[in-house]
N, C-alpha and C positions, 0 to 999 in steps of 0.2 A: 610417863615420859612421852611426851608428844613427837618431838625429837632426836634423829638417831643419829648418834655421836660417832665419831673416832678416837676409838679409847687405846691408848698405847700402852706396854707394860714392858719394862725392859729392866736388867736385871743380869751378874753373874750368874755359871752354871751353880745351878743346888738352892737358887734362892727360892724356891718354889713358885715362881712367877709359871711355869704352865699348868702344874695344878688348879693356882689361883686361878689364871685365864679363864682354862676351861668351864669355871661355876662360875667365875663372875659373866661370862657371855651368857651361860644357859641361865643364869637370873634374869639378865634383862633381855633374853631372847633375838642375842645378838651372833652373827655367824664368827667363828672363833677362829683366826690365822695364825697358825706357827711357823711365821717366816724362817727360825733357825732350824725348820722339816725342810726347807727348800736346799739350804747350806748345805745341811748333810745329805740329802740326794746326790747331788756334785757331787758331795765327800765320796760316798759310794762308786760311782762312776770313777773317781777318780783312782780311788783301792782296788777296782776292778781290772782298770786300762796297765796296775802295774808303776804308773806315774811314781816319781818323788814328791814328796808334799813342798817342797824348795823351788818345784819345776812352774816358776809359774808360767813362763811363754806356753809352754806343755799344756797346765791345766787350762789358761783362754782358749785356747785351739779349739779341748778338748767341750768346753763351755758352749762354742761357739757350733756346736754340734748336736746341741743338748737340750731336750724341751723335759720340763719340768710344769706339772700345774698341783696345783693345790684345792681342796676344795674343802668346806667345816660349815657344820650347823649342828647349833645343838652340844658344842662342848666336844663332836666329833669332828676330827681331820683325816683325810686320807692323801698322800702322796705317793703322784704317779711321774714315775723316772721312764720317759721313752716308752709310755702308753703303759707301761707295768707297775701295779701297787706293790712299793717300797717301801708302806708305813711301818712293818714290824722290824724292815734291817737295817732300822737307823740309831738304835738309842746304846749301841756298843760303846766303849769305850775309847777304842780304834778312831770309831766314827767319830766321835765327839772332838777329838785331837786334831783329826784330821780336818774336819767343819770350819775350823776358828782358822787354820793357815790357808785352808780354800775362802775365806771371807776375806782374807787380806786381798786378793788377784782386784784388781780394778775392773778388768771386765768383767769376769762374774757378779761382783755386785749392780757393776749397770745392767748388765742382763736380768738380774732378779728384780732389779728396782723396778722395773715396769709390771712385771708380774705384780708382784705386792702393792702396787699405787692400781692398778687396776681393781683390785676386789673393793677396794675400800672406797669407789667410786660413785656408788649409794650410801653411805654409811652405815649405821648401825653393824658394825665389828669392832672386836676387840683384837689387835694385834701387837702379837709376844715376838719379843724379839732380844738384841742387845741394842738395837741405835734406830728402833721405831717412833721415839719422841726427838730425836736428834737429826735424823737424815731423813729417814724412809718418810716420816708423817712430822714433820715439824710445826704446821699449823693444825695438828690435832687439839680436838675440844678438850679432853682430859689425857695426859700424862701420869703412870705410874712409875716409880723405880723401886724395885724390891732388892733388899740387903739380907743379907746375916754372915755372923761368921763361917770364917773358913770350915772349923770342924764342925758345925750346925749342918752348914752346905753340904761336907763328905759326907755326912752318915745317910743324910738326906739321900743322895745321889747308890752310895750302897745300898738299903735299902730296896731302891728302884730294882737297881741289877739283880738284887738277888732276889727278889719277886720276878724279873725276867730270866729267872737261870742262870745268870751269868755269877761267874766266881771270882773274885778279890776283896784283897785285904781291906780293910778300913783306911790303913794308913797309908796303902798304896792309894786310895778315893783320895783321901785328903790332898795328898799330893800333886796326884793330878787339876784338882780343882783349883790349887794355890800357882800352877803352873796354868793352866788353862785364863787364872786370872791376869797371869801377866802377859800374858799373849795379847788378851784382848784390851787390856786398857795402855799397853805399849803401843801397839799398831799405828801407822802413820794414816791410815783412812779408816776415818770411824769409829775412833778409840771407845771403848765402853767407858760413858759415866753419864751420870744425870740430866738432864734439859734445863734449864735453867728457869723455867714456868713448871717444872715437874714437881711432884708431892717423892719425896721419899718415905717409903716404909720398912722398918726392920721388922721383920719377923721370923727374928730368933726368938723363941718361947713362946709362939703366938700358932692359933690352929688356924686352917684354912680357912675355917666359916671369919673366925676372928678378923683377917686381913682383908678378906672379900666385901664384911661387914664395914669394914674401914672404909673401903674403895667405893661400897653403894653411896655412903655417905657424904663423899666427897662429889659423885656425878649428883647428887642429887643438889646440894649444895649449889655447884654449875647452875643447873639447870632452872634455881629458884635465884641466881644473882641476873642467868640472861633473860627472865622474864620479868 
């Protein structure tokens, strides 16, 4: 590939879109952004400061105080909250609730939107998100949106936690996932769903090589239509 692209991949929580990410970046040796690692740093800050998650005059304030950067190569990301590496305290479940009602705040998103349009300012990154083919990167070269169901999603997302320690039900995951989805596809800025030039893929019953496979295919495709 001569060329290095803006590849977006967006997706509810459990659709395994950062797994995917991170191999399909270190395939084509591309630096790999988890803008929803940015969200939940806020989120963090915000669980810290004691904040309501409803506060939102509160959370801009507390936004507007707040430096957050991000940095990934190699399928690796690390996020620094106020100069301190916060990558391990973010994939709770707390966090994750709280991430999606900090993503509604209008300033916080304009705050991160520069951050995230900055990296991808050379190309060649893959950037995961929920509205990186919609908002954050709209003239990106390739668009992905990754699906599956609900209960595919939970076990997925269990799974996670309980490989990170952490303890809940199944049906408690599920739940939250079916609720975390109507949060973000309700929301009045930046509703999660697909781009309208995006490829959708389900991968409920499909392995990660499988979808990744999927996604080489389709950049390469791109890249033999603009030659």
């Amino acid at each position: 590939m001569t060329r290095r692209y803006v590849v977006t991949v967006d997706g509810p929580a459990g659709s395994g879109k950062s797994t995917v990410s991170r191999l399909l970046a270190r395939e084509l040796a591309y630096v790999y952004l988890d803008t929803g690692a940015l969200y939940r740093a806020v989120a963090l800050k915000v669980s810290r400061s004691g904040l309501a998650a409803g506060d939102r005059a509160g959370i801009a304030a507390l936004c507007g105080e707040t430096t957050v950067t991000i940095a990934g190569l190699d399928g690796v990301t690390r996020v620094l909250l106020d100069g301190a590496d916060v990558t391990e305290l973010l994939r709770t479940p707390e966090i994750s609730m709280l991430a999606s009602a900090v993503s509604a705040v209008p300033e916080v998103r304009q705050r991160l939107l520069a951050v995230q349009r900055e990296a991808a300012l050379t190309g060649g990154i893959v950037a995961e998100g929920r509205d990186m083919g919609t908002v954050v990167f709209p003239g990106a070269d390739v668009k992905f949106f990754l699906t599956a169901g609900p209960e595919e999603r939970g076990r997925r997302r269990w799974l996670e936690l309980r490989e990170r320690g952490h303890e809940a039900g199944l049906g408690e995951v599920i739940e939250d996932v079916v609720r975390r989805d109507h949060q973000d596809s309700e929301r009045e800025i930046a509703p999660l769903r697909p781009a309208e030039d995006g490829i959708v893929i389900d991968s409920t019953g499909k392995t990660v090589e499988q979808v990744v496979d999927e996604m080489l295919r389709a950049i390469k495709d791109k890249e033999n239509r603009v030659l």
